[in-house]
Backbone as JSON Lines, residues from 0, in Angstrom:
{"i":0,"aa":"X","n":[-41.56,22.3,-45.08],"ca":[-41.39,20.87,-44.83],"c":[-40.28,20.35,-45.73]}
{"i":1,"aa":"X","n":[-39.56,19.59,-45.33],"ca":[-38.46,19.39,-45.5],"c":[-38.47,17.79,-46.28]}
{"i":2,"aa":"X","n":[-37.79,17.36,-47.7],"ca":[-38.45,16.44,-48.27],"c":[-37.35,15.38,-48.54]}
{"i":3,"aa":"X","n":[-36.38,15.64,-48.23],"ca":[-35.06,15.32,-46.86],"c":[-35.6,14.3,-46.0]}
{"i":4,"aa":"X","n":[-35.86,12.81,-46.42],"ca":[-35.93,12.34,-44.85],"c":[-34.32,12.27,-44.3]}
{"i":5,"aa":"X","n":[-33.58,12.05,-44.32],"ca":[-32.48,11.55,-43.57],"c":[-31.52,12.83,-44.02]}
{"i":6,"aa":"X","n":[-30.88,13.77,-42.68],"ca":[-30.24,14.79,-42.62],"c":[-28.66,14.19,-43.15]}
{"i":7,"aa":"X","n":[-28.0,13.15,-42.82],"ca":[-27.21,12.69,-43.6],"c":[-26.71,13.06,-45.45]}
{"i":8,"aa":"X","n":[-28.36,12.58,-45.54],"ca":[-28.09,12.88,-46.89],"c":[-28.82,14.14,-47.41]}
{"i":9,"aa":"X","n":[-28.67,14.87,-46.79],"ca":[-29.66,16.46,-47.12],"c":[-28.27,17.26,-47.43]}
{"i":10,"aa":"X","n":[-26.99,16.9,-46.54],"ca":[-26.22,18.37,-46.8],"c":[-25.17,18.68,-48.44]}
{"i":11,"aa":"X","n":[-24.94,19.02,-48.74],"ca":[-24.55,19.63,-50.0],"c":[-23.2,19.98,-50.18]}
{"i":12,"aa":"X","n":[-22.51,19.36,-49.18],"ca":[-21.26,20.26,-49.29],"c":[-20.45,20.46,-48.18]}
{"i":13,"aa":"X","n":[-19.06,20.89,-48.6],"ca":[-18.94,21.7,-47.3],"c":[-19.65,22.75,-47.09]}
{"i":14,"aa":"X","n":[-19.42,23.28,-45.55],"ca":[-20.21,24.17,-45.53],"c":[-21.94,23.93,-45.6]}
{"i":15,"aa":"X","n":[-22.31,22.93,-46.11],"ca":[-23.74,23.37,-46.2],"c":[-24.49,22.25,-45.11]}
{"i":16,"aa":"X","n":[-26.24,22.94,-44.96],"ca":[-26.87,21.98,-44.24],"c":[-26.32,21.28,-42.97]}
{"i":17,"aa":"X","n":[-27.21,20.66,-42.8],"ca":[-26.94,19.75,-41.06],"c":[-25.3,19.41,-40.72]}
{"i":18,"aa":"X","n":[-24.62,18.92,-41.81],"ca":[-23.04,18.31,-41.63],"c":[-22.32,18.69,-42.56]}
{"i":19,"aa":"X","n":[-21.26,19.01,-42.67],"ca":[-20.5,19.6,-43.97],"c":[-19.3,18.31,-44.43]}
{"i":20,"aa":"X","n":[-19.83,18.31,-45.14],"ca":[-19.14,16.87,-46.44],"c":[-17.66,17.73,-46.97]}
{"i":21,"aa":"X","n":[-16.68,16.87,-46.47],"ca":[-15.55,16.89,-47.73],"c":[-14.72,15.82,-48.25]}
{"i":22,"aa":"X","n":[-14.44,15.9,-49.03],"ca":[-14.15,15.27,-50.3],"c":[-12.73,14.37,-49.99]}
{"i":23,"aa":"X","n":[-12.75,12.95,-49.07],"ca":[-11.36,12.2,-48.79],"c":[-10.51,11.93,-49.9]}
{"i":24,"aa":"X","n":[-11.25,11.36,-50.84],"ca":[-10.99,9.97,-51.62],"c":[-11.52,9.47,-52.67]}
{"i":25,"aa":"X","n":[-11.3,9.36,-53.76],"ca":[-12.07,8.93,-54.71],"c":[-11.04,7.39,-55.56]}
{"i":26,"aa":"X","n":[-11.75,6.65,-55.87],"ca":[-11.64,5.91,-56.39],"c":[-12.65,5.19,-57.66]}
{"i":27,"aa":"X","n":[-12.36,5.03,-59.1],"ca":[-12.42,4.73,-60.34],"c":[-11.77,3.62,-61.04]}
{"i":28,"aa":"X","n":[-12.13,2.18,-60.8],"ca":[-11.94,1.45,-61.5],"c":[-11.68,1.51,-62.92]}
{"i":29,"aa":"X","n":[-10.23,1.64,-63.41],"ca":[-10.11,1.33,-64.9],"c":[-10.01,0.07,-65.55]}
{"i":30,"aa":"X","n":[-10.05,-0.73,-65.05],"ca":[-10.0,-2.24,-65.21],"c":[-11.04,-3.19,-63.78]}
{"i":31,"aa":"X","n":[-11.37,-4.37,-64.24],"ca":[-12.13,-5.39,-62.91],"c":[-11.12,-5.33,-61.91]}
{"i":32,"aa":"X","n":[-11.99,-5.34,-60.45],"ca":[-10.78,-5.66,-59.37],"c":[-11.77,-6.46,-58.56]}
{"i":33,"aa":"X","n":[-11.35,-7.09,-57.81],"ca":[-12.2,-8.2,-56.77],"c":[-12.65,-7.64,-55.5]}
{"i":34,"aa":"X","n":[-12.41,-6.54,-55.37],"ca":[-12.19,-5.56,-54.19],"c":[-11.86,-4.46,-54.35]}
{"i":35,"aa":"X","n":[-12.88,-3.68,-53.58],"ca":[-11.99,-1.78,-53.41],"c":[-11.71,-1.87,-51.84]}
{"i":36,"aa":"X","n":[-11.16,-1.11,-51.35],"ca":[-10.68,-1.39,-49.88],"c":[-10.0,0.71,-50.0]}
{"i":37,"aa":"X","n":[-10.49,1.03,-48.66],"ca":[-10.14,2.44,-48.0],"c":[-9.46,2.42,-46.94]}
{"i":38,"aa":"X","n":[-8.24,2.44,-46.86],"ca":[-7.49,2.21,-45.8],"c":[-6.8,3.12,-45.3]}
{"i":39,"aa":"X","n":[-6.29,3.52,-43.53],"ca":[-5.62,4.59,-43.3],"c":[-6.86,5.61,-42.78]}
{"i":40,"aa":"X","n":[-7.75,4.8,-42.32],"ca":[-8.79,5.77,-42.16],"c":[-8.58,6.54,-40.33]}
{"i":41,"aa":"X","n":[-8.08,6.21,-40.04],"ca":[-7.57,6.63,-38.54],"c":[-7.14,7.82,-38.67]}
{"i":42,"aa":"X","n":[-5.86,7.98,-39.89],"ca":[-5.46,8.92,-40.2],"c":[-6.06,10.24,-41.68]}
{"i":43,"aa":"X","n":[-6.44,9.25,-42.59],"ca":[-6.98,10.28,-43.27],"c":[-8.24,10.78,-43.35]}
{"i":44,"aa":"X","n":[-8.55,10.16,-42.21],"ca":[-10.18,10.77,-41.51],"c":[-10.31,11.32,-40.3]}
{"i":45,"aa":"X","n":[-9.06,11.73,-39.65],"ca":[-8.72,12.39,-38.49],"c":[-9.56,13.57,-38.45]}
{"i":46,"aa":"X","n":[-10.39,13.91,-37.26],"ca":[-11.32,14.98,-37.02],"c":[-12.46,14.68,-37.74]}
{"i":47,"aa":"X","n":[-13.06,13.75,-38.18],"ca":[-14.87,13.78,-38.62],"c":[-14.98,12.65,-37.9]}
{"i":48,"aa":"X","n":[-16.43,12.96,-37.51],"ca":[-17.35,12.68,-36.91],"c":[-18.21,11.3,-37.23]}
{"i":49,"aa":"X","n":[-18.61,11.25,-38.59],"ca":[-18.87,10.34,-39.81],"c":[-18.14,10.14,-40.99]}
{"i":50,"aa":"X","n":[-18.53,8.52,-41.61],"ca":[-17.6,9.05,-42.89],"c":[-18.84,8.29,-43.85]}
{"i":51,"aa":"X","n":[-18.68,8.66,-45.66],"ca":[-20.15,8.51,-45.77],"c":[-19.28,7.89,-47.41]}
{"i":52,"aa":"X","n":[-19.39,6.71,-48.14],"ca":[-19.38,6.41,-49.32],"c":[-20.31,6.41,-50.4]}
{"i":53,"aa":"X","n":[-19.94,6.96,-51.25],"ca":[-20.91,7.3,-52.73],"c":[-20.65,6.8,-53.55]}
{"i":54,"aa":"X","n":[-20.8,5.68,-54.08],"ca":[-20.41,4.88,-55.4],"c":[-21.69,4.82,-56.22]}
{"i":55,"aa":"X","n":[-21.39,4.22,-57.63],"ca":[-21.96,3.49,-58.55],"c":[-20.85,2.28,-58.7]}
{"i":56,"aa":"X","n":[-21.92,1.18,-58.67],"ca":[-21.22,-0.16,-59.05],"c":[-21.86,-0.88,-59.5]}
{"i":57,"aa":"X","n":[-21.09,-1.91,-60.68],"ca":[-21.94,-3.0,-61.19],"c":[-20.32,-4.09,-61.31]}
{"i":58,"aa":"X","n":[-20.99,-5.37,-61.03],"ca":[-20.24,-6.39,-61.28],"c":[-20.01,-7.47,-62.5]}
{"i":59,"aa":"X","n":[-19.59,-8.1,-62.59],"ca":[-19.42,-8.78,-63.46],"c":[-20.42,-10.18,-63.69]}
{"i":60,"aa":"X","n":[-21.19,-10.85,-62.56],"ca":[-21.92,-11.76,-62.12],"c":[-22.64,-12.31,-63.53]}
{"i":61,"aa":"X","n":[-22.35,-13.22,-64.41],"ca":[-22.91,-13.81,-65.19],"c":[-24.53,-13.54,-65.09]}
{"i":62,"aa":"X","n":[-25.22,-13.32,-65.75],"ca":[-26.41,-13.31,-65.75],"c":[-27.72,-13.41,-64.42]}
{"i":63,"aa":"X","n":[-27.25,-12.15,-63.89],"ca":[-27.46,-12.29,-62.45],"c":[-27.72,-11.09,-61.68]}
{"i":64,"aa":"X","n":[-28.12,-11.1,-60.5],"ca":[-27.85,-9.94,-59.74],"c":[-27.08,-10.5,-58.84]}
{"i":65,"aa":"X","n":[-25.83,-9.79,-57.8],"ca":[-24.99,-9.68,-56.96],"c":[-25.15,-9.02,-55.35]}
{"i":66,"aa":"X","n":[-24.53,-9.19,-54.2],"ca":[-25.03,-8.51,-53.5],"c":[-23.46,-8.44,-53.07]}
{"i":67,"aa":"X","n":[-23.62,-6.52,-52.45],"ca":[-22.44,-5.63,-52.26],"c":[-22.25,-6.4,-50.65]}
{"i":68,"aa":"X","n":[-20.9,-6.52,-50.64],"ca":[-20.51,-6.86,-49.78],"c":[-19.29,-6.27,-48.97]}
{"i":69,"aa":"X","n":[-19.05,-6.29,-47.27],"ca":[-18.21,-4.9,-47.09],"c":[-17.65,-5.85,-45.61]}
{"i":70,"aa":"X","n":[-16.44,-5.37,-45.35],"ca":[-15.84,-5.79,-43.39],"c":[-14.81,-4.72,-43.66]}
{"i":71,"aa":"X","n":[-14.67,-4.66,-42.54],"ca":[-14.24,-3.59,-41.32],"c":[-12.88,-4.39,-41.25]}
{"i":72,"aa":"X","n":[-11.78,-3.43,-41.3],"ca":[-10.6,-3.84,-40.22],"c":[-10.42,-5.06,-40.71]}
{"i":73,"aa":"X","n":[-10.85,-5.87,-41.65],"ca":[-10.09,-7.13,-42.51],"c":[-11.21,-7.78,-41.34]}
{"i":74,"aa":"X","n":[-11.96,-7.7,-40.84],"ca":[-12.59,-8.68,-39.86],"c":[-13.51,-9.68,-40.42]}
{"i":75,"aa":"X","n":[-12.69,-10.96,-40.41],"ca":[-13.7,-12.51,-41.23],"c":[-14.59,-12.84,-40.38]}
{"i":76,"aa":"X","n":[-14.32,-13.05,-39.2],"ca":[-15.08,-13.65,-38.18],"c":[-16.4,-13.36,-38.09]}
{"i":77,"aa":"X","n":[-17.24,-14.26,-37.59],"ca":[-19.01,-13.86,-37.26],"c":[-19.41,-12.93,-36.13]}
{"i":78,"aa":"X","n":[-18.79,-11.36,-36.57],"ca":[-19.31,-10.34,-35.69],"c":[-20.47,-9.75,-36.31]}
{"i":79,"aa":"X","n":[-21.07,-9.39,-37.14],"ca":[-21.67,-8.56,-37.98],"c":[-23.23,-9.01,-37.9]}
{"i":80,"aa":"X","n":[-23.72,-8.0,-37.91],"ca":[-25.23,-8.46,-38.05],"c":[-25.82,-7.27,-39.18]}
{"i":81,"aa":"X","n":[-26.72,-7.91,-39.54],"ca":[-27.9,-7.01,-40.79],"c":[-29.4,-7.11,-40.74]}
{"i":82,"aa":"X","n":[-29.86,-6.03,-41.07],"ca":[-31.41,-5.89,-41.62],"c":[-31.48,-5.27,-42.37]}
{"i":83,"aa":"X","n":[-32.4,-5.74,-43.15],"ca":[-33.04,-5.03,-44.36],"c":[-34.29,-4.58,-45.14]}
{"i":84,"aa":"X","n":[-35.01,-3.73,-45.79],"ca":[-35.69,-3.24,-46.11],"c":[-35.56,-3.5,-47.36]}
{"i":85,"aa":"X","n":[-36.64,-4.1,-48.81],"ca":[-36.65,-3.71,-50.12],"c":[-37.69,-3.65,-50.83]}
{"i":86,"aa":"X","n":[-37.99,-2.94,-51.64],"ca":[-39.37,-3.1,-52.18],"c":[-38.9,-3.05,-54.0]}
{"i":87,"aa":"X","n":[-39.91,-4.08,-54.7],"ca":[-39.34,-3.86,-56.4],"c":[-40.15,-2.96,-57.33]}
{"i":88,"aa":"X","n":[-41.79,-2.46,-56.26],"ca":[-41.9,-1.71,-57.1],"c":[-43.77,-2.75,-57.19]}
{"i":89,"aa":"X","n":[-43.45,-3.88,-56.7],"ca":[-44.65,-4.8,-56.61],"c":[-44.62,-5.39,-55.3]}
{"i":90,"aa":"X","n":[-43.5,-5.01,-54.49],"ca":[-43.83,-6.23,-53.59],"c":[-42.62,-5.21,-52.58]}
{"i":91,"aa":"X","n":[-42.99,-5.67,-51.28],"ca":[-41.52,-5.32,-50.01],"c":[-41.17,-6.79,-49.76]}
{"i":92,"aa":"X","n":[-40.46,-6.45,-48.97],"ca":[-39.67,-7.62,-47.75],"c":[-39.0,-6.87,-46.87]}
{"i":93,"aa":"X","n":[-38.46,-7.84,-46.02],"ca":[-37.33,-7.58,-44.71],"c":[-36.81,-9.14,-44.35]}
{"i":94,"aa":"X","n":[-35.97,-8.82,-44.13],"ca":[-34.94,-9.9,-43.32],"c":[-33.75,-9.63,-42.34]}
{"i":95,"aa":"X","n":[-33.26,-10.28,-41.88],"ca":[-32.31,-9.82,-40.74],"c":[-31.41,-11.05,-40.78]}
{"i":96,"aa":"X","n":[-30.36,-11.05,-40.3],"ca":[-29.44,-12.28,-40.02],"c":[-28.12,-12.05,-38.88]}
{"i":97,"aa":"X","n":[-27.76,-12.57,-37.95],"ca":[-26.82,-12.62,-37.12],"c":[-26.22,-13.76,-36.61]}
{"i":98,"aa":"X","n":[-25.42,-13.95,-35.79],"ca":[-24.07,-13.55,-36.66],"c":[-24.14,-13.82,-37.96]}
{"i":99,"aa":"X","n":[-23.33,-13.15,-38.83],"ca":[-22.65,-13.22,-40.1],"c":[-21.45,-13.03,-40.14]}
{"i":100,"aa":"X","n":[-20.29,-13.62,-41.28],"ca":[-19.0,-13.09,-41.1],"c":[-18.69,-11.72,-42.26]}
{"i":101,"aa":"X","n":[-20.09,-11.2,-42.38],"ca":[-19.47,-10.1,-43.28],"c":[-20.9,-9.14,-43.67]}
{"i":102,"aa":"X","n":[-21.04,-7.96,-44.03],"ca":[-21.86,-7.22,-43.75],"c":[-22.39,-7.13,-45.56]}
{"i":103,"aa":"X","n":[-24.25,-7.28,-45.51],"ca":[-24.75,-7.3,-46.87],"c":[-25.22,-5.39,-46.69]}
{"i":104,"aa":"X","n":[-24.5,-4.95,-48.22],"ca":[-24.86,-3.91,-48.12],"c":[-25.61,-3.78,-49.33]}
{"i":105,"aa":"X","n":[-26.97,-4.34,-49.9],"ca":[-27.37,-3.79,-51.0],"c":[-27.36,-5.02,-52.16]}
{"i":106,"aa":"X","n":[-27.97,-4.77,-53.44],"ca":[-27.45,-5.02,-54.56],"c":[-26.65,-4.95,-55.72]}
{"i":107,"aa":"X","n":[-26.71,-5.64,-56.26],"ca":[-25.52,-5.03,-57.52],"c":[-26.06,-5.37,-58.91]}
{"i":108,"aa":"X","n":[-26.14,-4.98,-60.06],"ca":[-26.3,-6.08,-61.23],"c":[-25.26,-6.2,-61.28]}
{"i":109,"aa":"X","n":[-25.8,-7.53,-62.63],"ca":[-24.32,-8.13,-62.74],"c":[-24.45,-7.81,-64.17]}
{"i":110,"aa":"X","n":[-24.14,-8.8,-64.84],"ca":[-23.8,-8.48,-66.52],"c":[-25.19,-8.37,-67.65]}
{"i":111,"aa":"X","n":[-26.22,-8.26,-67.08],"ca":[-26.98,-8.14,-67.9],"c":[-27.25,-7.6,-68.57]}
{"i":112,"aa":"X","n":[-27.54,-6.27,-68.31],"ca":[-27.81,-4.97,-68.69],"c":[-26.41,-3.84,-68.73]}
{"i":113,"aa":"X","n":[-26.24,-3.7,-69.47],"ca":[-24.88,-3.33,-69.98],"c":[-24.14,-1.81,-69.5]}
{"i":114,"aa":"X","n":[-25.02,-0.87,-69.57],"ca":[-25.11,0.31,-68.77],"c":[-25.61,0.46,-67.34]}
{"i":115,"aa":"X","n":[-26.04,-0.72,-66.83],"ca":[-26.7,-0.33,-65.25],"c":[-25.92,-0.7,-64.37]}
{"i":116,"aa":"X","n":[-25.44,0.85,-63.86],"ca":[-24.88,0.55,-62.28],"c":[-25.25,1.69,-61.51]}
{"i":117,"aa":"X","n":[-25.2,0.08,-60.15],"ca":[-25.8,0.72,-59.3],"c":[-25.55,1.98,-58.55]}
{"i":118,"aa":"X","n":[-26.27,2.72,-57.84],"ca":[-26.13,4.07,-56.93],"c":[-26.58,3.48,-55.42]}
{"i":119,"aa":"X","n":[-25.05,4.01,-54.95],"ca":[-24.48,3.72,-53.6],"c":[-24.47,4.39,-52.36]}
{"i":120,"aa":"X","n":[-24.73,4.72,-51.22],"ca":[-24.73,5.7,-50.01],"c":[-24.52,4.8,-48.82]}
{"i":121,"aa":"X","n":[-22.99,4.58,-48.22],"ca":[-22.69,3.85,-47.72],"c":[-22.64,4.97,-45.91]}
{"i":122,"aa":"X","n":[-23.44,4.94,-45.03],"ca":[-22.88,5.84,-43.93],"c":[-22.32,4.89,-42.95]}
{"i":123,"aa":"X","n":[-21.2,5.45,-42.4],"ca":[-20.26,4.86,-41.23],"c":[-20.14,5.64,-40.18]}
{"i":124,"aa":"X","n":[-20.73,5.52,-39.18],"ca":[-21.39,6.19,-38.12],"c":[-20.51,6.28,-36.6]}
{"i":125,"aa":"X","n":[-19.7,7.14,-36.6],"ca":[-19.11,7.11,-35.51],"c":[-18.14,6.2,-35.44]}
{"i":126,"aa":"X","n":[-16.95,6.69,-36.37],"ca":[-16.24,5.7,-37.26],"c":[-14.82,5.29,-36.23]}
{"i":127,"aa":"X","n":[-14.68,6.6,-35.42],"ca":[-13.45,6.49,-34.63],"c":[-13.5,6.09,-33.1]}
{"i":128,"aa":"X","n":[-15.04,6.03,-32.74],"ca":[-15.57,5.63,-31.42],"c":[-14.96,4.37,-31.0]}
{"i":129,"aa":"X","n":[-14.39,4.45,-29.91],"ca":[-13.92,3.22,-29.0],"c":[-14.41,2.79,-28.35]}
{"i":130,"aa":"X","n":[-15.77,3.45,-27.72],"ca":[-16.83,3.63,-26.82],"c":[-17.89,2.26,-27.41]}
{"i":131,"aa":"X","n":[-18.15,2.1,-28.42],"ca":[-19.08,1.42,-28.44],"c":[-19.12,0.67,-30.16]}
{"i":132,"aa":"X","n":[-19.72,-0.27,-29.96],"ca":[-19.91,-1.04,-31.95],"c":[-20.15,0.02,-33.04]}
{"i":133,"aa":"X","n":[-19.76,-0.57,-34.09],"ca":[-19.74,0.81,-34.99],"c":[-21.01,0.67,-35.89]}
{"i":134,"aa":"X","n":[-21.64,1.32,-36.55],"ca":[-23.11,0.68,-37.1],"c":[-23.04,1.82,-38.47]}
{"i":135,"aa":"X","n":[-23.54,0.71,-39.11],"ca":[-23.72,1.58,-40.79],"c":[-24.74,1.41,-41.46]}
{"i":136,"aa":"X","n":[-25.44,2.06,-41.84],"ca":[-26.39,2.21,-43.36],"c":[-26.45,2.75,-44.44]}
{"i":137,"aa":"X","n":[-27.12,1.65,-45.55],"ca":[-26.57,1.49,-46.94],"c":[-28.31,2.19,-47.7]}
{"i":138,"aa":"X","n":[-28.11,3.04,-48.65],"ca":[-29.39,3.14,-49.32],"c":[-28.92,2.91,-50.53]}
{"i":139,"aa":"X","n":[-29.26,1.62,-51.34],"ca":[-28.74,1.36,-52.81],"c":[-30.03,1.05,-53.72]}
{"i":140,"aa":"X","n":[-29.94,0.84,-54.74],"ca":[-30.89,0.22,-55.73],"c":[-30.27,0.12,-57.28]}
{"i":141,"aa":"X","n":[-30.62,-0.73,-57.73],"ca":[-30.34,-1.32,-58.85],"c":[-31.59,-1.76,-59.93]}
{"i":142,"aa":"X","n":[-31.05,-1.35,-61.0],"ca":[-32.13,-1.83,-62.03],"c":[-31.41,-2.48,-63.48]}
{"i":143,"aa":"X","n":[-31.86,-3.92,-63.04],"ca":[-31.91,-4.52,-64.3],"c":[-32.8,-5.34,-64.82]}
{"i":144,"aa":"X","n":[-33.37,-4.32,-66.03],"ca":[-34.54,-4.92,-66.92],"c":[-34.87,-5.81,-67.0]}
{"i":145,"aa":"X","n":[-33.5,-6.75,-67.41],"ca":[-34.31,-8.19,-67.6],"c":[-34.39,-9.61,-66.16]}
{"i":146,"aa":"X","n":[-34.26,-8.11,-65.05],"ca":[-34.15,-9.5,-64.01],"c":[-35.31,-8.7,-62.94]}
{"i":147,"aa":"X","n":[-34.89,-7.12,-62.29],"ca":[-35.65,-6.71,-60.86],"c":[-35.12,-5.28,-61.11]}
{"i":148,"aa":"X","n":[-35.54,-4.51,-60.75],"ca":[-35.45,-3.09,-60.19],"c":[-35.71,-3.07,-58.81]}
{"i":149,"aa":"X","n":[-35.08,-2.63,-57.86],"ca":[-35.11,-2.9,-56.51],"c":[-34.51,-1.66,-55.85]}
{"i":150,"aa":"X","n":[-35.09,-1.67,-54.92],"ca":[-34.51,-0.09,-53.36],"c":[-34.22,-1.13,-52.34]}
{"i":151,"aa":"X","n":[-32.77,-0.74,-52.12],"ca":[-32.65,-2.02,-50.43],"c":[-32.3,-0.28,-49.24]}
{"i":152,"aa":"X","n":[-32.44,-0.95,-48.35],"ca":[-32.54,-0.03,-46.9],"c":[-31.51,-0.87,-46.03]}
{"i":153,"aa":"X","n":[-30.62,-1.03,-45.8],"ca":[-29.9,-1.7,-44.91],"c":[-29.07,-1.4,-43.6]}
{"i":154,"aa":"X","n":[-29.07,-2.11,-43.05],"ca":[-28.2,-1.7,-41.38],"c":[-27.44,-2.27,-40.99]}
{"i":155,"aa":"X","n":[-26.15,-2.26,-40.93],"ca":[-25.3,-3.37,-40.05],"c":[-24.59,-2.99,-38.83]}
{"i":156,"aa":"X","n":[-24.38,-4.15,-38.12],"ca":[-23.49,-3.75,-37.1],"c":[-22.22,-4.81,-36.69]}
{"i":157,"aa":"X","n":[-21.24,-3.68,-36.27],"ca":[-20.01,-4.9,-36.37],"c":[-19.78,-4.78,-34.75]}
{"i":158,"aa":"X","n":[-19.67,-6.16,-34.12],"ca":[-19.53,-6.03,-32.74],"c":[-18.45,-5.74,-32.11]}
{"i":159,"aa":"X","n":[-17.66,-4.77,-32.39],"ca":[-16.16,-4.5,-32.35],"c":[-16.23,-3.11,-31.86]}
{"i":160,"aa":"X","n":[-15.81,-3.15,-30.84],"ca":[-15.19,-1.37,-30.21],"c":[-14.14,-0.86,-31.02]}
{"i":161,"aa":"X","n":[-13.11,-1.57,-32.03],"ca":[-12.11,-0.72,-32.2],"c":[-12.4,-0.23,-33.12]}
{"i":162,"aa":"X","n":[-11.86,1.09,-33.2],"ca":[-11.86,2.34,-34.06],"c":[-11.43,1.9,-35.8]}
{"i":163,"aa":"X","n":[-12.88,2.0,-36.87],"ca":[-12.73,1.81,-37.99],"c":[-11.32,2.09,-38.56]}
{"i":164,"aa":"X","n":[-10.47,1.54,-38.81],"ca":[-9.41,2.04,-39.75],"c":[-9.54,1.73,-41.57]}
{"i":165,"aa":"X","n":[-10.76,0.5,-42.03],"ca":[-10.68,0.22,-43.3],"c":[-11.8,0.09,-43.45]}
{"i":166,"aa":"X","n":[-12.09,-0.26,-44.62],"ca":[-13.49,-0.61,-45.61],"c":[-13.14,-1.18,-46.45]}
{"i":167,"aa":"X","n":[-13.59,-2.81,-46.73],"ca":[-13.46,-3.36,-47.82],"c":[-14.8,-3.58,-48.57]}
{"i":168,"aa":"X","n":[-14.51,-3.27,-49.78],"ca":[-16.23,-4.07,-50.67],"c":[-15.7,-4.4,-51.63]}
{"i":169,"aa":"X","n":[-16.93,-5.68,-51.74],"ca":[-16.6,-6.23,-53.23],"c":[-18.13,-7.15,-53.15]}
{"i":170,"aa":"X","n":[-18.15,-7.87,-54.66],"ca":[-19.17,-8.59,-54.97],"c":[-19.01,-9.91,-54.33]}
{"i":171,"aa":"X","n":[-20.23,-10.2,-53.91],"ca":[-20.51,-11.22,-53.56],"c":[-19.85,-12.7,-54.32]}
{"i":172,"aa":"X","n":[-20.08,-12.74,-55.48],"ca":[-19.32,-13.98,-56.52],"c":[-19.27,-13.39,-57.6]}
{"i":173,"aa":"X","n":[-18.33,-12.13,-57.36],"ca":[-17.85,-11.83,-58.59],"c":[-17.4,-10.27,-58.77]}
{"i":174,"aa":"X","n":[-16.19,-10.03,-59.79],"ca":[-15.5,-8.71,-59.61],"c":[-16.73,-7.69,-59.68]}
{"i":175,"aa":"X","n":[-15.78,-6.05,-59.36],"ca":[-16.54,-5.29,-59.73],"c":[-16.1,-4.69,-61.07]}
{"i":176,"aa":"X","n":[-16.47,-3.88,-61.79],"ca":[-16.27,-3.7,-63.23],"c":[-15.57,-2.86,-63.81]}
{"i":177,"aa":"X","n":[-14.86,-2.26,-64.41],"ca":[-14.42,-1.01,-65.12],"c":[-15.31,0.14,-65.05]}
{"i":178,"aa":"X","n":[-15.27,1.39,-64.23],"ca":[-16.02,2.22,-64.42],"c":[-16.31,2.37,-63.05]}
{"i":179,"aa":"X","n":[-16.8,1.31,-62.31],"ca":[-17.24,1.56,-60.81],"c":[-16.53,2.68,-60.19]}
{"i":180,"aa":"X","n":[-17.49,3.79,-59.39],"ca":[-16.7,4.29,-58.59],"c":[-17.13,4.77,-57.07]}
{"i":181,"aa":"X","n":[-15.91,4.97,-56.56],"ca":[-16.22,4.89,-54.97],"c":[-15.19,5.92,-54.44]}
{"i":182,"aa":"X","n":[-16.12,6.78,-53.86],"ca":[-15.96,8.18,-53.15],"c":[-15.88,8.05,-52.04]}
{"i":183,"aa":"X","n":[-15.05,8.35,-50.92],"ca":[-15.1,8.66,-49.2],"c":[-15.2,10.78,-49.22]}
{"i":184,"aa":"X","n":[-16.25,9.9,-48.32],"ca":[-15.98,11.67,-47.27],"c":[-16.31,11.97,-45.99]}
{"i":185,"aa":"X","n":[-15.45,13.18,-45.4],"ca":[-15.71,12.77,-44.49],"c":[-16.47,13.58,-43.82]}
{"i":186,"aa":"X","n":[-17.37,13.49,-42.58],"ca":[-18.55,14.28,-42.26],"c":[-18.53,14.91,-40.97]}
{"i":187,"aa":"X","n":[-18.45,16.29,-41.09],"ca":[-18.3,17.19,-39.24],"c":[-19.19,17.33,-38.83]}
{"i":188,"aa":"X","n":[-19.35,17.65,-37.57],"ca":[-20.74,17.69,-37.21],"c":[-22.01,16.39,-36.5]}
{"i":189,"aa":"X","n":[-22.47,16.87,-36.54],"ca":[-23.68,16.03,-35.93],"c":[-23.62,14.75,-36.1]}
């Protein structure tokens, strides 16, 4: 039995398990930026199937928690829809919202806790499809002591046939930090 729920995130590698992962892109904040953005994805994601982001991030948010925020193709407009899943450990929820002009992926801390950032798994699902809306899910969680420890589950969808070419994220009201980092790869297979 397999302890793996989601085959996505089971494979190891190239080469290994359900889809074989390789290594696009990495990006490492050495200074705050207001935004990371992956662009050129038409081309430097030519031939996969999926493409899947791995970060740690924490923001700058004054005494606070933040929520990760992401669009497609520079797209402002109210295409996007979300649901979500979170539990702190005492309690769940869910919520949903549509239209939106921009896709909630998760939490972030912000400046509280000085070492905590968050862990990121961004999947982009059929990234080059023209055929149909493109749909993504986020598994993040964040812990800061003096505010929530939290697991979010999230889903979005952008109502747009055209073929992903970018990814932007950033904090909700406020940079992301020195240190953050954010990985693309891209995924064959299934």
């Amino acid at each position: 039995m397999s302890l793996i729920p989601f085959g996505f995130w089971a494979a190891s590698g190239a080469g290994g398990g359900v889809a074989a992962y390789d290594l696009l892109e990495t990006t490492t904040l050495a200074t705050s930026a207001s935004s990371v953005t992956f662009s050129g994805l038409d081309t430097l994601a030519a031939g996969y199937a999926h493409l899947q982001i791995r970060a740690v991030i924490k923001t700058d948010r004054a005494g606070n928690l933040d929520n990760l925020i992401g669009r497609l193709n520079g797209d402002t407009g109210s295409n996007y829809s979300r649901h979500y899943l979170y539990g702190d450990g005492s309690s769940v929820g869910s919520a949903s919202s549509t239209p939106v002009d921009r896709m909630y992926m998760g939490r972030l801390p912000g400046d509280r806790t000085a070492d905590s950032f968050s862990p990121t798994i961004i999947d982009i699902l059929d990234f080059s499809s023209s055929a149909k809306n493109t749909t993504l899910r986020t598994l993040n969680g964040n812990l800061d002591g003096t505010y929530a420890t939290e697991i979010y589950f999230t889903g979005n969808a952008w109502f747009d046939t055209d073929p992903v070419t970018s990814i932007e994220l950033y904090g909700n009201s406020s940079n992301l930090v020195s240190g953050s980092r954010f990985s693309l790869y891209g995924i064959k297979g299934a």
